[in-house]
C-alpha positions as CSV (number, residue, x, y, z in Angstrom):
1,X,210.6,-107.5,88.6
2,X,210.6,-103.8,86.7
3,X,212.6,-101.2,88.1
4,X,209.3,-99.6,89.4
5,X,208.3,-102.6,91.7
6,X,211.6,-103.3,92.6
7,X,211.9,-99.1,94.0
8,X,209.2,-99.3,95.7
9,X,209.7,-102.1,97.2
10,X,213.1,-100.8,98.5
11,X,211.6,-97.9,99.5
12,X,209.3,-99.6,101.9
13,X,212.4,-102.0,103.2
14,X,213.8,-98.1,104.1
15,X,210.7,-97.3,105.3
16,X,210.5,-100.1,107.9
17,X,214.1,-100.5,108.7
18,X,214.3,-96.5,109.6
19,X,211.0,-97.6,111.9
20,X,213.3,-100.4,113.7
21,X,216.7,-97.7,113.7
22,X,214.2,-95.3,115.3
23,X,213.1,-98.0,117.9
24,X,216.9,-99.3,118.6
25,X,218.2,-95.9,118.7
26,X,215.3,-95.5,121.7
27,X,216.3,-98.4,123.0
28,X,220.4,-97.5,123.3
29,X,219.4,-94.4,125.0
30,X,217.0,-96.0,127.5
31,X,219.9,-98.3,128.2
32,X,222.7,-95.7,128.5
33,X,220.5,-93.6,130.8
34,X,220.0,-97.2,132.9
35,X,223.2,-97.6,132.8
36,X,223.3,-101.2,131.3
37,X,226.3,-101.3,129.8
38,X,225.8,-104.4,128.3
39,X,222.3,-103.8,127.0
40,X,224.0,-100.6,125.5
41,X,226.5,-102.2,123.3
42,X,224.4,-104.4,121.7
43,X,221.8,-101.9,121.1
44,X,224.4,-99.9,119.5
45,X,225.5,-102.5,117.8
46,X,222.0,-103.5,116.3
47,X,221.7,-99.7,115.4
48,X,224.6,-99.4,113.9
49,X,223.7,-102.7,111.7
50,X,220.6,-100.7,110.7
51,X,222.2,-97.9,109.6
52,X,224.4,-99.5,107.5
53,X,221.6,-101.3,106.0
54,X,219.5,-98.3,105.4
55,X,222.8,-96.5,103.7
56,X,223.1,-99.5,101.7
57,X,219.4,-99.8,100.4
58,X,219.3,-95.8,99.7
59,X,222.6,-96.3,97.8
60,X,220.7,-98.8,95.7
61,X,217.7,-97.1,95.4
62,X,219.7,-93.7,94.2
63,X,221.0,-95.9,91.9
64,X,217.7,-97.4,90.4
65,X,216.5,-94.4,90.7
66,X,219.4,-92.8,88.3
67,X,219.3,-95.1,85.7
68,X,215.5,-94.9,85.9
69,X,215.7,-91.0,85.5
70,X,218.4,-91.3,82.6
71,X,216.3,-93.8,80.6
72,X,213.9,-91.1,81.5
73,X,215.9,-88.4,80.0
74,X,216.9,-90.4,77.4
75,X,213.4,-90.8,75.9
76,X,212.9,-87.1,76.8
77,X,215.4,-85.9,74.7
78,X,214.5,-88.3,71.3
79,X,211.3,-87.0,72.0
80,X,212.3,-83.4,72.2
81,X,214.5,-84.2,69.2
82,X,211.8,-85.4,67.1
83,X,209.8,-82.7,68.2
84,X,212.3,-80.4,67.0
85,X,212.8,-81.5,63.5
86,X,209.4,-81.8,63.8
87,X,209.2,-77.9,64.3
88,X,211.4,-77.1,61.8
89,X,209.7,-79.0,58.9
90,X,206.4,-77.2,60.5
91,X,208.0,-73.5,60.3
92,X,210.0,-74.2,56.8
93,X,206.7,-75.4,55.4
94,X,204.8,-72.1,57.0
95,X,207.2,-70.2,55.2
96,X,207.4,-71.2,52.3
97,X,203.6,-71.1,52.2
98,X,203.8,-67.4,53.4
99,X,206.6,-66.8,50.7
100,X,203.8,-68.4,48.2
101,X,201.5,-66.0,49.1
102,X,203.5,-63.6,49.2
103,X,204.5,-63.9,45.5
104,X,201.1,-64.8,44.6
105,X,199.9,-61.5,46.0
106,X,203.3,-59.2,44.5
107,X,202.7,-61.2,41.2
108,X,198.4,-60.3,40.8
109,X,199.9,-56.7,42.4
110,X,202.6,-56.2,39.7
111,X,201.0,-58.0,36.6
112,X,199.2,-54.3,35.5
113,X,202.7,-52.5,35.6
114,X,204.3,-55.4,34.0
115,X,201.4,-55.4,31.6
116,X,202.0,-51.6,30.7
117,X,205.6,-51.8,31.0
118,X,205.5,-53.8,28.4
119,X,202.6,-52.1,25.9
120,X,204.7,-49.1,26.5
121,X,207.9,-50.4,25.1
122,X,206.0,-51.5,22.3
123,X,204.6,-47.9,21.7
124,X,207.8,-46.5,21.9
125,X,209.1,-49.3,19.5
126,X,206.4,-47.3,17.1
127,X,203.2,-49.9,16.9
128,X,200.4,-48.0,17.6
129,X,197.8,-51.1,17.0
130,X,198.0,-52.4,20.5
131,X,195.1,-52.9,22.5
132,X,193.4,-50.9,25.3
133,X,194.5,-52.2,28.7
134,X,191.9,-53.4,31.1
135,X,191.6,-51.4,34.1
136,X,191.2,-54.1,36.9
137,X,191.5,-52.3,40.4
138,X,190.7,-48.5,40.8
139,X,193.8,-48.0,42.5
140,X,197.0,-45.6,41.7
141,X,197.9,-48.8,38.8
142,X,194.5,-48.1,37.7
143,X,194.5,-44.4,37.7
144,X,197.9,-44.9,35.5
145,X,196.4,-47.5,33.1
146,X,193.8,-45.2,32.2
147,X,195.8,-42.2,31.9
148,X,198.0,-44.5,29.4
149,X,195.0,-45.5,27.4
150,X,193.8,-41.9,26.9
151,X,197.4,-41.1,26.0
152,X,197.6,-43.4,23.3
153,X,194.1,-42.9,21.9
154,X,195.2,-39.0,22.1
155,X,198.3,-39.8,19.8
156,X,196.5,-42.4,17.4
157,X,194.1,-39.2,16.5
158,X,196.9,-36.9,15.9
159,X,198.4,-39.1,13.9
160,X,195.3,-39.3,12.0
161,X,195.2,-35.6,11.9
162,X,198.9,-35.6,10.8
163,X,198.7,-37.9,8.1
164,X,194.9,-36.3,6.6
165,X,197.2,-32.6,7.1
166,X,200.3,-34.1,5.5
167,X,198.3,-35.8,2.3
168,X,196.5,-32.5,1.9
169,X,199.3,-30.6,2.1
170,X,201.3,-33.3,-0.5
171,X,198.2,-32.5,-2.8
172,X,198.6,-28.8,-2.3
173,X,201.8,-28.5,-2.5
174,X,201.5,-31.2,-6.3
175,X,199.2,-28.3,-7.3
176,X,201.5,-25.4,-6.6
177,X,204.1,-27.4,-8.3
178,X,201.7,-28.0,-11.5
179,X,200.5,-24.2,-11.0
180,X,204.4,-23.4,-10.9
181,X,205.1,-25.3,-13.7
182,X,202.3,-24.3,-16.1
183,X,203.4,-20.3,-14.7
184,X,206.8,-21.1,-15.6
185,X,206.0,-22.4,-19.1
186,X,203.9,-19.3,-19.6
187,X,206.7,-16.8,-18.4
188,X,208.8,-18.7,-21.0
189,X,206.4,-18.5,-24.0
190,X,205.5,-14.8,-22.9
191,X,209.4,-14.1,-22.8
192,X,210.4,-16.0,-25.7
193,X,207.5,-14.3,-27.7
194,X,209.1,-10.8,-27.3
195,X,210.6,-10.2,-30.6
196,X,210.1,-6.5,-32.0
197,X,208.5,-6.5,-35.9
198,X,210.4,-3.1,-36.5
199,X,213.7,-5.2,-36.9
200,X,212.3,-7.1,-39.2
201,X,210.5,-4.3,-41.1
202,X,214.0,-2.5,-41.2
203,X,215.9,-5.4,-42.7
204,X,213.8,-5.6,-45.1
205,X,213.6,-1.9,-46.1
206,X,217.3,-2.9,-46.1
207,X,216.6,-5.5,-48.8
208,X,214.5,-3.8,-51.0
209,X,217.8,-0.7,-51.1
210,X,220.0,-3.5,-51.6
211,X,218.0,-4.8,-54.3
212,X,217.8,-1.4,-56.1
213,X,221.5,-1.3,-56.2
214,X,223.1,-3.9,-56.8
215,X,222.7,-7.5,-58.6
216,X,220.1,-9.7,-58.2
217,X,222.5,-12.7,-56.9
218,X,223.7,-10.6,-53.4
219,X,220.1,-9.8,-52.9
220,X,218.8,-13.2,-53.2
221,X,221.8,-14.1,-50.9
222,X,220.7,-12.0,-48.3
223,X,216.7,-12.1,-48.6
224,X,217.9,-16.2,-47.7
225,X,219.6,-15.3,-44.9
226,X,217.0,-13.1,-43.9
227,X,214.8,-15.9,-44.2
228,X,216.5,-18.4,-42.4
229,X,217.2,-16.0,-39.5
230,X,213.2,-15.0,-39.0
231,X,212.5,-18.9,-39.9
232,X,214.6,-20.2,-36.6
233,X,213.2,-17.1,-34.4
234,X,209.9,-18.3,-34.9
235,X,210.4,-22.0,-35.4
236,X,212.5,-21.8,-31.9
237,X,210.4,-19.4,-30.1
238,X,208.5,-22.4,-28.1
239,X,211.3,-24.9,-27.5
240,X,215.4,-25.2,-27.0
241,X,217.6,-25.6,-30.1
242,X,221.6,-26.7,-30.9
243,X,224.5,-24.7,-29.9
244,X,224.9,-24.9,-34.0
245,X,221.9,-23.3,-35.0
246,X,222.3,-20.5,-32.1
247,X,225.6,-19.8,-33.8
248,X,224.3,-20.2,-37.4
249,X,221.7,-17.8,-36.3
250,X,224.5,-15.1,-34.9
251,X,226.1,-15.7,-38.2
252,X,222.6,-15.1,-40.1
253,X,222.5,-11.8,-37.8
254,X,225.5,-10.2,-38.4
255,X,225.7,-10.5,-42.0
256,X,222.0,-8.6,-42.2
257,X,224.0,-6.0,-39.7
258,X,226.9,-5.6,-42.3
259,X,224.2,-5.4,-45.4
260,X,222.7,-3.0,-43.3
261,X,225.8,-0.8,-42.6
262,X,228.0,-1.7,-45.4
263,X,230.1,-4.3,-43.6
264,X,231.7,-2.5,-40.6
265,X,231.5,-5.4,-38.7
266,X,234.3,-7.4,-37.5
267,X,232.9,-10.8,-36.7
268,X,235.4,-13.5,-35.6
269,X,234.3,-17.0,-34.0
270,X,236.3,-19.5,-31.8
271,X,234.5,-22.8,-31.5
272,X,235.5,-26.0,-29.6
273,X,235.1,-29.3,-32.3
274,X,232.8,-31.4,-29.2
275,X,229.9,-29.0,-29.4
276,X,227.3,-31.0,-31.6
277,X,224.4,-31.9,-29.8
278,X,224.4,-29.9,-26.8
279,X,221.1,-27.9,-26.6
280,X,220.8,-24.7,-25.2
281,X,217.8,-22.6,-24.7
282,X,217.1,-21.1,-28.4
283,X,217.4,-17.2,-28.8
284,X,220.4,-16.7,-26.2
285,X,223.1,-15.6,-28.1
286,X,221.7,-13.4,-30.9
287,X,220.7,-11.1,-28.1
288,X,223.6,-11.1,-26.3
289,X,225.4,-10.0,-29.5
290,X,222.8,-8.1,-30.6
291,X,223.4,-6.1,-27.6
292,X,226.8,-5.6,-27.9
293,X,226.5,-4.3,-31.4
294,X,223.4,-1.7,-30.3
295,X,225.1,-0.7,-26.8
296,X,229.0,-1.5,-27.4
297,X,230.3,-0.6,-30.9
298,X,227.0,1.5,-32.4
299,X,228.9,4.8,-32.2
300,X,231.9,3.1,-33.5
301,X,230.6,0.8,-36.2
302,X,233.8,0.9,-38.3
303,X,236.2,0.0,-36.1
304,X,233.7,-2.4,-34.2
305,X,234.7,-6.1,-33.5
306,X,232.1,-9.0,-31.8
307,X,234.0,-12.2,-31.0
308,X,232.4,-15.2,-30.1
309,X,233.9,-17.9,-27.9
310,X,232.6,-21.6,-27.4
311,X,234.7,-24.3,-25.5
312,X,234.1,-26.8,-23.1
313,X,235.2,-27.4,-19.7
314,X,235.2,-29.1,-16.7
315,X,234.1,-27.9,-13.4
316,X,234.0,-29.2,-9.8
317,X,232.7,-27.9,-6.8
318,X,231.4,-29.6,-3.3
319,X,227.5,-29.7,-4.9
320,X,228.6,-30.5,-8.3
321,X,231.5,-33.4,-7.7
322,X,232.3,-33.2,-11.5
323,X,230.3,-31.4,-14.0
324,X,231.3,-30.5,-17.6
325,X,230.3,-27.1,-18.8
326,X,230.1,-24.9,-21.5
327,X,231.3,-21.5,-21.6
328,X,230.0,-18.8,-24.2
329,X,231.9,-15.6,-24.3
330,X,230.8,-12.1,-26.2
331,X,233.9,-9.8,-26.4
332,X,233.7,-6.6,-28.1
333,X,235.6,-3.6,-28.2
334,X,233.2,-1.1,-27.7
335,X,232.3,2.0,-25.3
336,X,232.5,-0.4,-22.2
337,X,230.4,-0.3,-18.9
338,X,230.7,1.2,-15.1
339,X,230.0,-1.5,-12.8
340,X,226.7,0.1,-11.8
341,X,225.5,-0.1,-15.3
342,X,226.5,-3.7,-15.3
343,X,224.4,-4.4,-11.6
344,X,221.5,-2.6,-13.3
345,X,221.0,-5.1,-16.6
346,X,222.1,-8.0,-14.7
347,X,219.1,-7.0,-12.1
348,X,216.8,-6.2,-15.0
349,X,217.0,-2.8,-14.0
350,X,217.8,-1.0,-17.2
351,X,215.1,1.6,-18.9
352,X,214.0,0.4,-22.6
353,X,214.5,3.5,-25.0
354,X,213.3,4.4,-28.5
355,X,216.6,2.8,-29.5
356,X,215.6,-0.9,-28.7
357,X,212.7,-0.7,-31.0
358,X,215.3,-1.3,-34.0
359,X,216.3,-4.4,-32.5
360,X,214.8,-8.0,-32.0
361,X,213.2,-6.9,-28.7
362,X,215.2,-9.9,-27.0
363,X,216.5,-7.8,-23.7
364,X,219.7,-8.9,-21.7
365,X,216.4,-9.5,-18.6
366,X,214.8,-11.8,-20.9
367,X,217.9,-14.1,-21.6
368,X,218.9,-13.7,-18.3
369,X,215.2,-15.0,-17.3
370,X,214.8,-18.1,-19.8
371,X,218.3,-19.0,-19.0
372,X,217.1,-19.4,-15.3
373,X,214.2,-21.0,-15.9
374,X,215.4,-23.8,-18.3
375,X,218.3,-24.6,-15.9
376,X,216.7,-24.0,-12.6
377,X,219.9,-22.0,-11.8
378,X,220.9,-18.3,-10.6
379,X,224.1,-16.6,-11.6
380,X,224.6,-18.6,-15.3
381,X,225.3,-15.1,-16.9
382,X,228.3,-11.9,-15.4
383,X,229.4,-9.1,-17.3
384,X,232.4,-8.2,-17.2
385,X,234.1,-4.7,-18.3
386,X,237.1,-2.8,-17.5
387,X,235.1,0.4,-17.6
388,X,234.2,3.2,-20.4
389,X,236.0,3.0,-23.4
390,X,237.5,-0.6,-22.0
391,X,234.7,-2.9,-23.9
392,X,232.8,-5.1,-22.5
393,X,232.6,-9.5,-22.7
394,X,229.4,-11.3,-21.3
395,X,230.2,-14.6,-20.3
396,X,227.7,-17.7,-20.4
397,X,228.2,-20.8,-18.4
398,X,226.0,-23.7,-18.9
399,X,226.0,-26.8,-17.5
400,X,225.8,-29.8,-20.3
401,X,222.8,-31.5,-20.0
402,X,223.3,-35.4,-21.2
């Protein structure tokens, strides 16, 4: 019999033997009110039977009843166990479908910024070639992609513009070099080309005296050197020459001087031995000591000495680590110079006079000039003096070009 029949059963047996307690306890009262003493006691007795048998039965049934109700429970809670887990796998799952959309919907949010982060950093890296980003929503992403792509066709143009300006201006500027160049060559022939034909006529008037006096031999000697001095102005005039022919042409000079004046010149030379084949701009040193002799000793020509001074030396400096360079020096004891006289030929300053025209025409400005120009340096040239009556030495340095 199941647990269920077998309850309700016992419930009915409770049912009916309350019924027959009910009855008997009746009963004992009606006989303890007749006064039936012995009808009374086993009434009572009957009762009391029936009690006993309806505490026994409900003792049972509570206890079917309990087990029934645990089994009950029992399956109650697997059930509310499974249904648990249950739950949980049902909420981890929502979740982590939630957290899918979720990162689905950041990701398609965030892919544009990512997207321009990105072309950015390789703008800023310097390639300009990358493409034009697609605007996708017309939202503040959008309004920034745009803004981006203007931005970046903005600076493609002006780099255009930069580079058309900068090749233009490369081309200009190659011009105004060439134009330089060509002015520079010009200044150079025009200075170089300054040589007075009244020096020339007056040597040779000189020659012609010379050759009334004296012997044919000295006059042939100095027509030659009056030859070879005229041939190196003019076969120099265009180009640089030796450091040996400018000193074979001061020596050419100063002997025509002497003729001219009867030897009052005293001419003495110091010369390094490691000077062959350095080249120096051609006509540099006959003016210098051409102007010693016209503005230094010419009002004492018989007591007048020119010394000329060549070595070589080394110099150093923080834009020239190690350069070797040539020194020229002009000494001569003559009338000497104030420092402002010395300011105004080193500035080109000085007035020509009728004096000059007996010269070469070669001013201290136009050495000054060519020597500039051919090294592409200032200051290769200072005069220095100790005042009137102190002589005066002009001092060349030049650095030796291999």
């Amino acid at each position: 019999m199941s647990p269920a029949m077998r309850s309700c059963c016992w419930e009915k047996n409770i049912r009916n033997m309350s019924e027959s307690y009910l009855e008997q306890t009746a009963a004992t009262v009606q006989a303890k009110r007749g006064r039936n003493i012995e009808r009374y006691k086993e009434s009572y007795a009957r009762e009391t039977q029936l009690y006993e048998y309806i505490n026994t039965y409900i003792y049972r049934l509570n206890n079917l009843l309990f087990h029934e109700n645990s089994t009950s429970y029992q399956t109650l809670l697997s059930s509310m166990s499974v249904l648990e887990r249950g739950s949980i796998v049902i909420m981890v799952a929502v979740f982590a479908i939630c957290i899918l959309i979720v990162m689905l919907f950041v990701h398609d949010m965030i892919r544009p910024l990512t997207v321009l982060s990105s072309t950015a950093h390789e703008v800023a890296s310097g390639n300009l070639d990358v493409p034009q980003l697609p605007v996708i929503y017309e939202d503040e992403v959008g309004v920034v992609t745009r803004g981006f792509n203007q931005i970046l066709t903005s600076i493609r143009e002006y780099i255009d513009r930069l580079r058309e300006s900068m090749e233009a201006e490369a081309q200009m500027k190659e011009r105004e070099l060439l134009t330089e160049t060509h002015l520079k060559e010009a200044q150079l022939k025009y200075l170089q080309a300054q040589i007075n034909p009244h020096f020339l006529f007056n040597s040779l008037n000189a020659g012609a005296q010379l050759a009334a006096m004296e012997d044919a031999e000295q006059t042939s000697v100095f027509l030659e050197r009056m030859a070879d001095f005229f041939r190196y102005n003019v076969r120099k005039m265009s180009g640089d020459a030796t450091l040996l022919e400018e000193i074979e042409s001061v020596d050419n000079y100063i002997y025509i001087l002497n003729v001219r004046f009867a030897g009052d010149i005293t001419y003495e030379k110091k010369i390094d031995a490691d000077i062959e084949g350095i080249r120096v701009p051609s006509m540099v040193l006959q003016p210098v000591v051409e102007n010693a002799v016209q503005h230094g000793i010419h009002d004492c020509m018989e007591n007048g000495r020119i010394t000329l001074t060549v070595r070589l030396s080394s110099f150093q400096d923080s834009s020239h680590p190690e350069e070797k360079m040539l020194e020229i020096t002009v000494c001569d004891n003559g009338v000497g110079m104030t420092q402002e006289k010395i300011t105004e030929v080193l500035e080109g300053r000085t007035v020509t006079n009728d004096e000059e025209t007996h010269s070469t025409g070669v001013a201290m400005s136009n050495v000054i000039h060519r020597l500039e120009l051919y090294y592409n340096r200032k200051n290769l040239l200072r005069i220095e003096s100790g005042g009137p009556g102190c002589g005066t030495q002009v001092i060349i340095s030049l650095p030796v070009q291999s």
